[in-house]
N, C-alpha and C positions, 0 to 999 in steps of 0.2 A: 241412235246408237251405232258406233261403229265397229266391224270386225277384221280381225287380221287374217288373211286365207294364206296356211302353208299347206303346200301340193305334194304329195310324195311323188315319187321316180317315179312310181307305176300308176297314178292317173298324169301324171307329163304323159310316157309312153302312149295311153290312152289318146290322149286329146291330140294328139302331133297326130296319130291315124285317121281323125272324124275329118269330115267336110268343111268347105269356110261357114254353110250356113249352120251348122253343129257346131262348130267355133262360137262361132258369133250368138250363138242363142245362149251356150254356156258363159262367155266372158259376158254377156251381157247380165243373166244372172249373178254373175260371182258379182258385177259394179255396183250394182240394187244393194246386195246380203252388206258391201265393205262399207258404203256411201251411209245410207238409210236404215240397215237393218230389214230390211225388208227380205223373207227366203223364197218367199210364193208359198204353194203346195209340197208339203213338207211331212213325213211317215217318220216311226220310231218302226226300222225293224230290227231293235232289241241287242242287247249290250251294249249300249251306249252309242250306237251307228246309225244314222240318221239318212234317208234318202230325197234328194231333190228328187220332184219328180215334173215331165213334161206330158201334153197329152198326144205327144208322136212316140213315147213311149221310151224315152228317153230317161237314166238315172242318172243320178253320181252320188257317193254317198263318202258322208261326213262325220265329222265327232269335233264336240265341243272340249278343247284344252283345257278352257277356262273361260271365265265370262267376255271373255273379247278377242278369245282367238281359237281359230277352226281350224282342223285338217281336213282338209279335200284328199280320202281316200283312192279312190277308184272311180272311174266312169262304166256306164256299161247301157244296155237297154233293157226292155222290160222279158225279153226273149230269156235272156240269160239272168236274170234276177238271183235265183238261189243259190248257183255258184258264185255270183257276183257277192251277194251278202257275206255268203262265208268267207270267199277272200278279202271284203273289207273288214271285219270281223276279224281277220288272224293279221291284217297288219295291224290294225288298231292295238291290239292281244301286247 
């Protein structure tokens, strides 16, 4: 199964600030989700926003459009989780 990943302005802002190897661990994830279907470790935290999740403690979190296309809300890490949710949360909103 294949998916479509559309990024809002504020996970670009996000991802233009991380590292190449945080680049690279995220675009390599998003290849997997668009290629295979494939998400990894994947959490519902609730209203329909969804978090990747990495064990350096890395997020970004999503919502399903529709059955073949995603929004990549927001990036963040696990420091910042709860404001992080809520603002993915009020874009999605």
């Amino acid at each position: 199964m294949e998916f479509n990943l559309e990024k809002t302005s504020e996970f670009n802002e996000w991802f233009l600030d991380q590292t190449d190897k945080i680049k690279g661990l995220v675009t390599a994830r998003f290849s997997r989700i668009e290629v295979a279907g494939h998400f990894g470790v994947v959490n519902s935290v609730g209203d329909g926003v969804f978090e990747l999740k990495w064990k350096i403690g890395l997020r970004v979190y999503f919502a399903y459009l529709d059955r073949k296309r995603i929004v990549v809300l927001l990036g963040g890490t696990k420091h910042g989780q709860k404001a992080d949710i809520k603002k993915a949360k009020s874009l999605l909103g």
